[in-house]
C-alpha positions in Angstrom: 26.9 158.1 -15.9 27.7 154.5 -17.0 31.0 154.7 -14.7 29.5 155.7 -11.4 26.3 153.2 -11.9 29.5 150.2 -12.2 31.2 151.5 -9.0 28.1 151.8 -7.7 27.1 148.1 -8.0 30.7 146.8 -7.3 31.3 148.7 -4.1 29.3 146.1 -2.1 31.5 142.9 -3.0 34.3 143.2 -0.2 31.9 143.5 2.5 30.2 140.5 1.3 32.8 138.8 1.0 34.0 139.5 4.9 30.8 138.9 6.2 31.1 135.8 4.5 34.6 134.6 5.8 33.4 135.9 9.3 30.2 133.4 9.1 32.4 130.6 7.9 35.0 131.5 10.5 32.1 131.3 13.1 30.6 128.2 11.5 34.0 127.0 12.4 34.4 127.6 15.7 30.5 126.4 16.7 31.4 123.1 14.9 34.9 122.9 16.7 33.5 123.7 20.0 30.7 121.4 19.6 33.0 118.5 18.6 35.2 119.6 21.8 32.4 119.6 23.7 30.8 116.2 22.3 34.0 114.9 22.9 34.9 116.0 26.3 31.0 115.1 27.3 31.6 111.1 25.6 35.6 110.5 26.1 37.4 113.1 27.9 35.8 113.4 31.2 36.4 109.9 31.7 40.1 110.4 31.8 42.3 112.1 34.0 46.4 112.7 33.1 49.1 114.5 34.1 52.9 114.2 32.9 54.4 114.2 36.5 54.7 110.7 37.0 58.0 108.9 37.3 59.6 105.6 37.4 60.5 104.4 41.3 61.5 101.1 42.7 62.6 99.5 45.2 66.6 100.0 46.2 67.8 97.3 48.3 71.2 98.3 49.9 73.4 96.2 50.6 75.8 96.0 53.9 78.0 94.3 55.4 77.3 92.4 58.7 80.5 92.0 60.1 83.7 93.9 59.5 86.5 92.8 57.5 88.3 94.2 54.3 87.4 93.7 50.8 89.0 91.3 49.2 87.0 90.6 45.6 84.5 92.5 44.0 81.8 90.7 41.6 79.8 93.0 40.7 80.0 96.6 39.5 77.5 99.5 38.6 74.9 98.8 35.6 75.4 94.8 35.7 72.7 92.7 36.2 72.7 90.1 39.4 70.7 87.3 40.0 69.3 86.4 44.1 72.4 84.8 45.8 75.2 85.6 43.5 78.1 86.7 45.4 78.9 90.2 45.2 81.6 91.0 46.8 84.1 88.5 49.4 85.4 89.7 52.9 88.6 88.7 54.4 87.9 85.4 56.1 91.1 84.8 58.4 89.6 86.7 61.6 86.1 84.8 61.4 88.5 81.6 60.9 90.6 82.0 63.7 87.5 83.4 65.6 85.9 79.8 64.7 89.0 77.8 65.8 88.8 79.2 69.3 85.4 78.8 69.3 85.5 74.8 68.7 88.6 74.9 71.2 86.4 76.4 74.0 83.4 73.6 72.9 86.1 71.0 73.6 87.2 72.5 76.6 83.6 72.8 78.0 82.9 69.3 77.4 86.2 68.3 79.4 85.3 70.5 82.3 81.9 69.0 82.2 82.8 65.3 82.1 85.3 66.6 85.1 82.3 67.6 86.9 80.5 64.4 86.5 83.5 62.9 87.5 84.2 64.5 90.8 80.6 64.3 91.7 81.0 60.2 91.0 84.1 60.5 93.6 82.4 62.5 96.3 79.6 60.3 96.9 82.1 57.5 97.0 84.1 59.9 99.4 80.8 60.7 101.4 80.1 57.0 101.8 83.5 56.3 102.7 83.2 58.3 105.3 79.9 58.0 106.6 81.4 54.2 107.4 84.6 55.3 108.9 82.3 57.8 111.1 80.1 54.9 111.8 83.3 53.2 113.1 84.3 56.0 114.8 81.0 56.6 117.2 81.3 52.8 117.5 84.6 52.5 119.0 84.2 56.2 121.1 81.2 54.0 122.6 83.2 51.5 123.6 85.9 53.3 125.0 83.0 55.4 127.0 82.0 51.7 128.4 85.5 51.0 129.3 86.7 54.1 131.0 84.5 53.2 133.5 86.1 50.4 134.3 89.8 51.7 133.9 90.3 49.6 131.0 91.2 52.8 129.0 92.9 56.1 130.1 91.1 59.4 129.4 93.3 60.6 126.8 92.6 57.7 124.6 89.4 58.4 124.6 89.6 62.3 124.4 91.8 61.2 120.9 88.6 59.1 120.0 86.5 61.5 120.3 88.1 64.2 118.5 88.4 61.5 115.3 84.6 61.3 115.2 84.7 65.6 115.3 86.9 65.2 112.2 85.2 62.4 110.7 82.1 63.9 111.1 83.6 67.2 109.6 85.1 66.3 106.7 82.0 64.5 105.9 79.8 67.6 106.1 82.6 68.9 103.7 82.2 66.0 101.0 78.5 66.9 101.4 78.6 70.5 100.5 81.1 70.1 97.9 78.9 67.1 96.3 76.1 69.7 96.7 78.1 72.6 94.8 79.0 70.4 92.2 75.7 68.7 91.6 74.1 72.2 91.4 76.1 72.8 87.9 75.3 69.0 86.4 72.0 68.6 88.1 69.2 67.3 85.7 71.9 67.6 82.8 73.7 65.2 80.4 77.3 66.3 79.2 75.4 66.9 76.0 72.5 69.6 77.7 74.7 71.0 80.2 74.2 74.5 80.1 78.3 75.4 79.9 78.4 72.7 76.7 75.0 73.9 75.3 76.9 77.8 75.7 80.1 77.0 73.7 78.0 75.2 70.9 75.9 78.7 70.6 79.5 80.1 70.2 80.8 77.3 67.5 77.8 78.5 65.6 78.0 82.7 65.9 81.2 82.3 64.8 80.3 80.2 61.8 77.8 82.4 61.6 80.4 85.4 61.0 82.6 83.4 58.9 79.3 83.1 56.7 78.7 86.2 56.4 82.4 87.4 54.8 80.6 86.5 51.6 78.1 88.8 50.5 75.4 87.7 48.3 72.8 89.6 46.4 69.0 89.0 48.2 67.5 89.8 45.0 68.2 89.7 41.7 68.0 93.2 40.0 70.7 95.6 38.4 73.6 97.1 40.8 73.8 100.7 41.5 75.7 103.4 43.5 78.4 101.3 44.4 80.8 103.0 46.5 83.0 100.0 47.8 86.6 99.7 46.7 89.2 96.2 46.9 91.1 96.6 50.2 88.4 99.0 52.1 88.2 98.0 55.6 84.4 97.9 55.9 81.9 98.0 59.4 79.2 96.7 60.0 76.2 98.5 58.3 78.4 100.8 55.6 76.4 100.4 52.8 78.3 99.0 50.0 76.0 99.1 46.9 72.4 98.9 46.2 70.6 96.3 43.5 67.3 97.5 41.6 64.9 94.6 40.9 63.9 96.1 38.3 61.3 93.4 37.0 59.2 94.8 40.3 59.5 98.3 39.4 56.1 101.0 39.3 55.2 104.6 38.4 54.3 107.2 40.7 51.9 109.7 39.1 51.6 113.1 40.9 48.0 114.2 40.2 46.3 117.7 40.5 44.4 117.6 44.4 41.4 118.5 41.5 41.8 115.3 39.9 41.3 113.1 42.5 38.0 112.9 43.1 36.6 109.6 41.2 40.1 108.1 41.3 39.7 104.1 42.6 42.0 101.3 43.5 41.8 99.4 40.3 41.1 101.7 37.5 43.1 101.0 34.4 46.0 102.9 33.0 48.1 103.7 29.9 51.2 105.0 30.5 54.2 106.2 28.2 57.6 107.3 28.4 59.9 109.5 26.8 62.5 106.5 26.8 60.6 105.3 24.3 57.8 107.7 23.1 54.6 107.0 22.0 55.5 104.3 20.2 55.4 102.0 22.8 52.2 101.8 25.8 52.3 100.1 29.1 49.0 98.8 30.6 48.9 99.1 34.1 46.4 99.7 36.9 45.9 102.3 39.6 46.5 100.6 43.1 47.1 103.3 45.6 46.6 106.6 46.5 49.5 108.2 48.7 48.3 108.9 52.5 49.0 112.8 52.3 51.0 115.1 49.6 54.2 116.1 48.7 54.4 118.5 50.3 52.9 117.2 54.0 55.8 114.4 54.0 58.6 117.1 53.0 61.1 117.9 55.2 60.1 121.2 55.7 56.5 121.3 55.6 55.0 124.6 54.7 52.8 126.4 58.1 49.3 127.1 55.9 48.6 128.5 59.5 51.0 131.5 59.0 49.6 134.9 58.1 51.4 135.1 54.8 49.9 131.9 53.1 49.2 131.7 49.6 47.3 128.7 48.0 48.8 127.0 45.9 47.3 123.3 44.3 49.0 119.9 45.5 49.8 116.7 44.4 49.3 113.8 45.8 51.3 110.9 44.7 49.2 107.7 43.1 51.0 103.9 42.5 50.5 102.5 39.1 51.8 99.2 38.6 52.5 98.0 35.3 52.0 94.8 33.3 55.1 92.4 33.7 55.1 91.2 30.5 55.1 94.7 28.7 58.0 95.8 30.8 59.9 93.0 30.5 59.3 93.9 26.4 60.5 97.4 27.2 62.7 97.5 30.3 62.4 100.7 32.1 64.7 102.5 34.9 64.1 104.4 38.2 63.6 107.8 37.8 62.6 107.9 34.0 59.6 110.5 33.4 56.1 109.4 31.9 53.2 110.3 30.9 50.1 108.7 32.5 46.6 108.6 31.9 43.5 106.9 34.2 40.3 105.9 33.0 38.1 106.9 35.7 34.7 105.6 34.2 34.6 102.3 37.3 34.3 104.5 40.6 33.0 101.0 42.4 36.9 100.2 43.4 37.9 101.1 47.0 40.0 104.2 48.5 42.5 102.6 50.1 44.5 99.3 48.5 45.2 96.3 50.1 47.5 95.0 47.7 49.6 96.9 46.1 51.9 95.1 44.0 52.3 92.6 41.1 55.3 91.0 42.7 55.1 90.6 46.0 58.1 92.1 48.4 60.8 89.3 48.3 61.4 87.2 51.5 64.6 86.7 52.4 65.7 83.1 53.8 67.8 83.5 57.1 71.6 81.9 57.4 70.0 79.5 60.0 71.9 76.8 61.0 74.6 75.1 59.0 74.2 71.4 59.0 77.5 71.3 58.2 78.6 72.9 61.9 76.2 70.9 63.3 78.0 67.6 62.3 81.2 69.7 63.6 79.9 70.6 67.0 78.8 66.2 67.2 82.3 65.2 66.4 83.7 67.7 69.0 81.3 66.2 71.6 81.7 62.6 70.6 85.7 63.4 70.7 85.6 65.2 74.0 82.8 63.0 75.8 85.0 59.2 76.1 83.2 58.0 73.4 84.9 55.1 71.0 84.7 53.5 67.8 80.7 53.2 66.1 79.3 55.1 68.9 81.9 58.3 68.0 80.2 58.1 64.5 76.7 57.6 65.4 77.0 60.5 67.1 78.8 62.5 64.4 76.2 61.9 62.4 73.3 63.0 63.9 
C-alpha cells in the first residue's frame, strides 16, 4: 500500500515540469517578440538596407588625338597620376615637319601678299600713266582732224593716230580691270589681316596644335587602369589607350528593394561598410539621388512585362550615396568593391530628385588654346616676311 500511494504522488512531477519549461519557453518568446517589436516600432523602421550596393566611379579614358607611334610610356596599371603628368609620348617628327611647312606656307603668304600690294601700287601708276598718254593721244588725233582739212596731214597719218588712242584707251581699260582684280584680294586689308596671311597663321597654329598633342597628359589625377597601349603601337585617333580612376571622387551605388523606396529623400544620412575592410571601419555618407528608372528598364534587353508569360518579380532601383572625403581618404576604396549600406529614413522633408549630386564637382578641363609661344613665332615670320628692319622687326616680334 505504501508503494503505490509514493507512485501515486510522484507521477505528476514530469508533467509539471513540461508545463513549466513550455510557459517559460513562451515567456520567452512574448518577451523576445515584444523587444522585436519595441525595437522595430523605435529604431528599425527608421532604417532601410540592403547589401547590393557597390563602389563606382568615374573612368576617364584616355585617347589619343592625333596618330603617331608610341614612343615612352609613364604610366602603367595600379600607379597613381597626378592632373597633367605625362603619360605616355608620341612620335613627334611628323607634327614637326608638319609645323615646318606650315611656317613655310605663313612666309610664303605674306610674300604673295606684299606682291599684291605691290602690283596694285604699280597699276595705278600704270593707269595714270596712261590716262596721260591717252590724254596726249585724243589731243594730237584732234589736231591732225583740224589739219587734214587743210592738207597739212595725209589720211594715213591720222588713221595711225587714231588707232593709238584705240590702243591707248585699251590697255587702259586693261590696267583698270587688273587693278580691280587685284584690289578685290587686299581691299580693306593690311598684309597682317589679309585673309590668305590670317589662313596660313590658323595653319602655323593646328599644326602646333598637333605637335602638342604627341604628349599625352593625365586630365585628372586618379590611379591608372586597363591599359592596353604598348611602346612602338602605331595609334589613331580615338584608340583608347588607358583609363585613370580619380578615386578621391568616387561613390556607392545601392540597389534598393522597389518596397524600400518609399520615404527615401535627397539628403538622408548613411552608414555604409565594406567587406575590404569589415565592420571595423564606417563611412558617413548621404543619400543624393535616386536612379531615373531600374536595372532592369536601362538593360540592354529589357524584359516585355506586356507578354502573356510575365511573371513579377521585385526591382531595384539604383540610389547614389556619396561618402565623406575625409573618411575615404582614411580608408581608400576601389571601383567595384561590395558594401553594405544602411539609410536613415526618419527626415522625409528632402526632395525626389537632386540637384547636386556630388562632393567634388566633375573636373574641368583647360583647353590647349593658343601657345604664346607660336604666337611670338607667327610675329617674327611676319615681321621677317613683311620688309620690316631693325627695332620695328622686334616690336613686332614681341607683341
Amino acid at each position: 500500500m505504501s508503494d503505490e500511494r509514493t507512485s501515486a504522488t510522484t507521477a505528476p512531477a514530469p508533467q509539471g515540469k513540461r508545463r513549466r519549461g513550455l510557459v517559460i519557453l513562451g515567456l520567452v518568446a512574448l518577451i523576445g517578440a515584444i523587444g522585436y517589436g519595441s525595437y522595430w516600432f523605435m529604431v528599425a523602421r527608421f532604417y532601410e538596407g540592403t547589401d547590393d550596393a557597390y563602389v563606382d566611379g568615374d573612368l576617364v579614358e584616355i585617347t589619343s588625338e592625333v596618330s603617331g607611334t608610341v614612343l615612352e610610356l609613364r604610366a602603367d596599371d595600379t600607379q597613381g597620376v597626378q592632373g597633367n603628368q605625362t603619360l605616355l609620348q608620341l612620335d613627334p617628327a611628323d607634327a614637326q615637319v608638319a609645323m615646318s611647312n606650315a611656317e613655310a606656307r605663313l612666309a610664303r603668304a605674306v610674300r604673295e601678299v606684299r606682291t599684291l600690294f605691290a602690283t596694285a601700287d604699280q597699276l595705278r601708276a600704270q593707269i595714270a600713266d596712261r590716262e596721260i598718254a591717252l590724254k596726249r593721244a585724243q589731243q594730237d588725233y584732234d589736231r591732225r582732224t583740224d589739219l587734214l582739212k587743210d592738207g597739212a596731214v595725209s589720211s594715213e597719218e591720222l588713221s595711225h593716230t587714231q588707232d593709238t588712242v584705240v590702243q591707248i584707251r585699251a590697255d587702259l581699260t586693261e590696267a583698270r580691270e587688273q587693278l580691280k582684280a587685284t584690289t578685290a584680294q587686299i581691299d580693306g586689308t593690311t598684309v597682317d589681316t589679309n585673309p590668305q596671311v590670317l589662313a596660313a597663321e590658323a595653319a602655323v597654329r593646328d599644326a602646333a596644335l598637333a605637335l602638342r598633342r604627341t604628349r599625352i597628359v593625365a586630365p585628372v589625377a586618379g590611379v591608372v587602369a586597363r591599359r592596353s597601349v604598348q611602346v612602338g603601337q602605331q595609334v589613331a585617333p580615338g584608340t583608347p589607350l588607358m583609363a585613370v580612376v580619380p578615386l578621391d571622387a568616387i561613390w556607392v551605388d545601392a540597389n534598393f528593394k522597389e518596397v524600400q523606396l518609399k520615404s527615401m529623400r535627397v539628403g538622408q544620412p548613411v552608414e555604409v561598410t565594406s567587406d575590404i575592410y569589415g565592420g571595423s571601419v564606417r563611412y558617413h555618407g548621404k543619400l543624393v539621388g535616386l536612379s531615373a528608372g531600374s536595372g532592369n528598364a536601362f538593360a540592354l534587353l529589357p524584359s516585355q512585362n506586356a507578354s502573356g508569360n510575365w511573371i513579377k518579380i521585385v526591382q531595384r532601383l539604383p540610389v547614389r550615396i556619396v561618402l565623406d572625403p575625409q573618411e575615404l581618404k582614411a580608408h581608400p576604396l576601389r571601383v567595384g568593391l561590395s558594401t553594405t549600406v544602411t539609410v536613415d529614413i526618419r527626415d522625409t522633408t528632402g526632395p525626389l530628385i537632386a540637384s547636386q549630386v556630388r562632393n567634388i564637382p566633375i573636373p574641368v578641363l583647360t583647353s590647349l588654346g593658343v601657345d604664346p609661344e607660336v604666337e611670338v613665332r607667327i610675329s617674327r615670320i611676319l615681321a621677317a616676311n613683311n620688309g620690316m628692319t631693325g627695332s620695328a622687326r622686334l616690336a613686332a616680334a614681341g607683341r
